[in-house]
C-alpha positions as CSV (number, residue, x, y, z in Angstrom):
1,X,-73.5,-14.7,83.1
2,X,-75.4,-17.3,85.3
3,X,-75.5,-20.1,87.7
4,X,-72.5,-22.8,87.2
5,X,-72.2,-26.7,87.4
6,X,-69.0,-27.2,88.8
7,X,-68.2,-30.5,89.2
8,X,-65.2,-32.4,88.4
9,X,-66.4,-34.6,84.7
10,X,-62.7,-36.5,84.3
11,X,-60.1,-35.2,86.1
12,X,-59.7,-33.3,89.2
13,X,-58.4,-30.8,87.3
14,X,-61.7,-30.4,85.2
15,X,-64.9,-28.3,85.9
16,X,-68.2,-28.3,83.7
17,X,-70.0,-25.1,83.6
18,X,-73.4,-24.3,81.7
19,X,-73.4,-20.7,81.4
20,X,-76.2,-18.6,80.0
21,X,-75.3,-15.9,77.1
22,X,-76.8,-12.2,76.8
23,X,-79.7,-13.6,74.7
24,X,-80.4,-16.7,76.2
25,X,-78.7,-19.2,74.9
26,X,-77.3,-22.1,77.0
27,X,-73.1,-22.9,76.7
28,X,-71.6,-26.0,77.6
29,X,-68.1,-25.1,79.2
30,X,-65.0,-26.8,80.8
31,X,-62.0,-25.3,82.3
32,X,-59.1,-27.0,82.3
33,X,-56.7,-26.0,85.0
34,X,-53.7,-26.3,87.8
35,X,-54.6,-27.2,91.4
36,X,-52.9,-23.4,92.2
37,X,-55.3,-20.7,91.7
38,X,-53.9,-18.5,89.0
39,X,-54.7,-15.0,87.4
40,X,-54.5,-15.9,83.7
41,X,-56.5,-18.0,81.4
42,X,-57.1,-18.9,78.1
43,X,-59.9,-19.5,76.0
44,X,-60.1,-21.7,72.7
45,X,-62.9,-21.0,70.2
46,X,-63.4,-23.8,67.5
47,X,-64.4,-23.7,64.5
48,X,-67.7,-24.5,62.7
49,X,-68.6,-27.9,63.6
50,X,-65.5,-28.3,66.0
51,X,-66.3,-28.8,69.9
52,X,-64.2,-28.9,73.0
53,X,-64.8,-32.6,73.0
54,X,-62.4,-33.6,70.3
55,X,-58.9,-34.7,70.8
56,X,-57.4,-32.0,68.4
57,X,-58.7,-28.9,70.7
58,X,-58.2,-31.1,74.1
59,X,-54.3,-31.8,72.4
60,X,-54.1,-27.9,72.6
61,X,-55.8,-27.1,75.4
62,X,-53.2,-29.2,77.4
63,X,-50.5,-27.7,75.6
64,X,-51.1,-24.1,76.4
65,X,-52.0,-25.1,80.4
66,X,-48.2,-23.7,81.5
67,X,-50.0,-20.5,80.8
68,X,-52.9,-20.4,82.2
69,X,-56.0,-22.0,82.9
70,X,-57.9,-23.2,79.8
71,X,-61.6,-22.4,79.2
72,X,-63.4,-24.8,76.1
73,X,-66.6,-25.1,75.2
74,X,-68.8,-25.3,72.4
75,X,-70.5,-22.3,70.6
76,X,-74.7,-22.3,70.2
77,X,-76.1,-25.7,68.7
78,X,-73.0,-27.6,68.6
79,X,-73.2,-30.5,70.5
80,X,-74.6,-30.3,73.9
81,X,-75.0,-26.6,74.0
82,X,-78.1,-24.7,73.3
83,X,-79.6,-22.6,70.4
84,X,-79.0,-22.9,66.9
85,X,-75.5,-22.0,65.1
86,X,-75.5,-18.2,63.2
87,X,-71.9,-19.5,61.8
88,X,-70.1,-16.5,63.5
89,X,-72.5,-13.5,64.1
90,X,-74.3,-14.3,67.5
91,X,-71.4,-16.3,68.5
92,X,-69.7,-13.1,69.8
93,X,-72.1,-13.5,73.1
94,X,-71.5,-16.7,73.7
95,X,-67.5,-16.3,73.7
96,X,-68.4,-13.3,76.2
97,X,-70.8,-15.5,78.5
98,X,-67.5,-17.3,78.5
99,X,-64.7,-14.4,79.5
100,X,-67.6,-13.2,81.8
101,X,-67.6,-16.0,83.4
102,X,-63.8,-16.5,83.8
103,X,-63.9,-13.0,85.5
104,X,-66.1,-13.9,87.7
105,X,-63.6,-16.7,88.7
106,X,-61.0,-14.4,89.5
107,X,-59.2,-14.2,86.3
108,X,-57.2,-11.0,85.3
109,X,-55.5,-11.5,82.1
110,X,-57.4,-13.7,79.7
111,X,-56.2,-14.5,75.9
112,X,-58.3,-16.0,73.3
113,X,-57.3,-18.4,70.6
114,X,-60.1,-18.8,67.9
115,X,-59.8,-21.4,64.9
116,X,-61.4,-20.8,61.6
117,X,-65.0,-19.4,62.9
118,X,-63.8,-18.8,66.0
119,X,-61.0,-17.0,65.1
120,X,-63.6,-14.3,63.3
121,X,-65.8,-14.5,66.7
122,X,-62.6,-14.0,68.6
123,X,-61.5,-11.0,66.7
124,X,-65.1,-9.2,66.5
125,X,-65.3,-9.3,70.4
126,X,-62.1,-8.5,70.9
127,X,-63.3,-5.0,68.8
128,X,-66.7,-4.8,70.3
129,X,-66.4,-5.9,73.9
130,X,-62.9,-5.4,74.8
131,X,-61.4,-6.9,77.6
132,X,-58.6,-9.6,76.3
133,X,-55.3,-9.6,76.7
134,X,-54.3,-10.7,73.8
135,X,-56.1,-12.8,70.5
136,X,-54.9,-15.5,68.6
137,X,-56.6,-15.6,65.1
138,X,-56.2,-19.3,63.5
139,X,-57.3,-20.0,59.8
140,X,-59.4,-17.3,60.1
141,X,-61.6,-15.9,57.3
142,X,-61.3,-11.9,56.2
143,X,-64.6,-11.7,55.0
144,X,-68.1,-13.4,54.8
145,X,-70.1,-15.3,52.3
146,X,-66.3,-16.5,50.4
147,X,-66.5,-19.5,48.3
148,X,-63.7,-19.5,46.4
149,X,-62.8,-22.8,47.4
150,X,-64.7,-26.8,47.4
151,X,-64.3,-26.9,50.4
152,X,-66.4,-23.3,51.0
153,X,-68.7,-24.1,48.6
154,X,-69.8,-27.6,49.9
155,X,-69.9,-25.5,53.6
156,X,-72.2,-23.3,52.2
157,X,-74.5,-25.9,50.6
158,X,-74.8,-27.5,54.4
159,X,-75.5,-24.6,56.5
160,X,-78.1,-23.2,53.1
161,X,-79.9,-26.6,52.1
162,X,-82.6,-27.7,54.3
163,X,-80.7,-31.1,53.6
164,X,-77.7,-29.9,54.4
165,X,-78.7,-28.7,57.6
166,X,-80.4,-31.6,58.2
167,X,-77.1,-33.9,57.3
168,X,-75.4,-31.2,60.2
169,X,-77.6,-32.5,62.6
170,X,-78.0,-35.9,62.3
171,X,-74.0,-36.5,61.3
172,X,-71.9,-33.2,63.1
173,X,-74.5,-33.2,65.9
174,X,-74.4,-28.9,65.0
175,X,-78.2,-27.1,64.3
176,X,-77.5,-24.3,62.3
177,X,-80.6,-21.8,62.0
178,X,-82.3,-21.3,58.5
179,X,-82.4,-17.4,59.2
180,X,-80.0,-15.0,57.2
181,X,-77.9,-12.5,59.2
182,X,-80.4,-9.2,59.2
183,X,-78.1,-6.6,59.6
184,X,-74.9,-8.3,58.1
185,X,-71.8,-7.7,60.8
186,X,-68.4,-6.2,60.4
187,X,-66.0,-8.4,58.6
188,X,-63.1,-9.2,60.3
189,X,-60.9,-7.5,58.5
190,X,-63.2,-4.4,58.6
191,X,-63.3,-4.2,62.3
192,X,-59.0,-6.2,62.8
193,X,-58.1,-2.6,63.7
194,X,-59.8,-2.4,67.1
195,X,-58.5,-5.5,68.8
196,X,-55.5,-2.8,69.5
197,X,-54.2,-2.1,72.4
198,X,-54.4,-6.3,73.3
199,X,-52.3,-7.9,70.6
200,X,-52.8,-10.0,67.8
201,X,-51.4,-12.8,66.3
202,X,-52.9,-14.1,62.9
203,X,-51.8,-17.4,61.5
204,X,-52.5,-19.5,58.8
205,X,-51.5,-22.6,56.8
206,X,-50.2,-22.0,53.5
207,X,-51.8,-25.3,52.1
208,X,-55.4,-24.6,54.0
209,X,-58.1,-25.8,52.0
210,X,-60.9,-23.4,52.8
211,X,-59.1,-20.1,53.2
212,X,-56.5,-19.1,50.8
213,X,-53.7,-16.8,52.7
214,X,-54.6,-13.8,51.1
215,X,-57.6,-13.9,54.2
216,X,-54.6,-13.9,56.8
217,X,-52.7,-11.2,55.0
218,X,-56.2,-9.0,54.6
219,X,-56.7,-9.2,58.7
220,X,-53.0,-8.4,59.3
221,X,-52.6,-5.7,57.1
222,X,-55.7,-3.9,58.7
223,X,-54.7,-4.6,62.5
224,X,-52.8,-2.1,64.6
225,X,-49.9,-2.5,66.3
226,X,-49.0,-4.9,68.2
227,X,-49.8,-7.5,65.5
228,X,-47.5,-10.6,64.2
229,X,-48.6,-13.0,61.1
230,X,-47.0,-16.0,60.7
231,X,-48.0,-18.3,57.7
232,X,-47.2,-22.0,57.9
233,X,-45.4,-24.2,55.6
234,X,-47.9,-27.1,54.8
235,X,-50.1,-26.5,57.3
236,X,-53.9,-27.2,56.4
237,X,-57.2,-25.9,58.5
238,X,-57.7,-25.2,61.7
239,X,-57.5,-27.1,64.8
240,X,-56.9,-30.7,63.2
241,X,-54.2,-28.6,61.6
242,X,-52.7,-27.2,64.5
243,X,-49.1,-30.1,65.1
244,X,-47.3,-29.8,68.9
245,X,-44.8,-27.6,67.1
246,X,-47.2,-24.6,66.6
247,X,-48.3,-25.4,70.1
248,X,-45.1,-24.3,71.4
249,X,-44.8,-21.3,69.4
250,X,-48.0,-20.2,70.9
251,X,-47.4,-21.3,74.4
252,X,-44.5,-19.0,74.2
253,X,-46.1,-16.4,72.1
254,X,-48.9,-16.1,74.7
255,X,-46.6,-16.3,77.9
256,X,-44.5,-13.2,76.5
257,X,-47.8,-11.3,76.3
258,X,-49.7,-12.7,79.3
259,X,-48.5,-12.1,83.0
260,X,-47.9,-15.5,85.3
261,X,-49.0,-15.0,88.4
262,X,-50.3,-17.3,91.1
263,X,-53.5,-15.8,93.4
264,X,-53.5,-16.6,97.3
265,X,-55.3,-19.6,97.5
């Protein structure tokens, strides 16, 4: 979507991009990856607040590297990229400014794995843009504007308080804009049923605090084929919730689904 910084930040294994979305916003980016080129990558979306800084998503990211390549970053106004958070609606172009940008490197096959938030921007490009292999939605919400739990309510008093978006800021380093969504987008489990053909894998925690299962259930039942739902025993919200166990299962969920390939160096 734009010019790159590629340079190693950590490991040799590490490049920082700042890409440049559809409407302007700036993304900060890193991929992860293996010395060997490779054809297949993955991208993890966090949720609200969440950034590809924290140990949680770089835990995961690690963990899913036998498949591919791993692409995190951190949506508009969190942390150090640009804009202001919508809290999922314009979020769509920056995960695109993202799988753009991983087709521009070469990549073929590319799988995204989206937690809470991200998991409702992961499944609304999926429908709208197309062009993934396959979509992992984690503690993902069904519909907009739910506050049927504390948790949901206090979230909604932060992102529609001018304190609360001012505690954001100063405390969670996130800028969330004081601008209501004008027209209102498809809920997730309005628009599930166009991921199809990639597949779909919907999970949630049976003891999450923010969404109750019946969200999980509501995406699954309106997805097409190929679709899987799994809901986990004691598992809370998103990626803080995510334990090496459920790792696995996706690492080998993902590699049935995604080719592994090596491209000539």
């Amino acid at each position: 979507m734009s010019d790159a910084i590629d340079h190693p930040i950590a490991q040799p294994q590490e490049n920082r991009f700042w890409l440049t979305t559809s409407d302007g916003v700036g993304i900060d980016a890193v991929l992860l990856r293996r010395a060997q080129p490779r054809t297949t990558a993955v991208v993890l979306a966090n949720g609200f607040t969440g950034t590809y800084r924290s140990p949680h998503t770089r835990a995961i990211a690690e963990g899913l590297l036998s498949v591919g390549d791993v692409m995190t970053f951190d949506f508009r106004g969190h942390h150090g990229s640009g804009g202001r958070s919508t809290v999922g609606n314009a979020e769509i172009h920056d995960l695109e400014a993202v799988v753009s940008r991983l087709r521009e490197l070469g990549y073929t096959h590319i799988a995204a794995v989206g937690f809470s938030m991200g998991a409702a921007v992961a499944i609304r490009h999926a429908a709208i843009y197309g062009g993934t292999s396959a979509v992992v939605s984690v503690s993902g919400p069904s519909r907009w504007h739910y506050q049927g739990t504390r948790a949901m309510r206090l979230l909604h008093i932060g992102i529609g308080k001018t304190f609360g978006r001012a505690f954001l800021k100063r405390f969670r380093k996130v800028r969330v804009t004081d601008q209501r969504w004008n027209p209102t987008p498809a809920e997730p489990r309005e628009i599930a049923g166009e991921v199809a053909p990639a597949p779909l894998l919907v999970v949630h925690g049976d003891a999450d605090g923010y969404f109750p299962v019946s969200h999980a259930t509501a995406i699954y039942d309106a997805a097409r084929e190929p679709k899987d739902l799994w809901i986990i025993p004691e598992m809370g919200h998103a990626e803080r919730a995510v334990s090496s166990d459920l790792v696995a299962r996706l690492r080998e969920w993902l590699g049935e689904r995604l080719p592994q390939r090596e491209r000539p160096a």
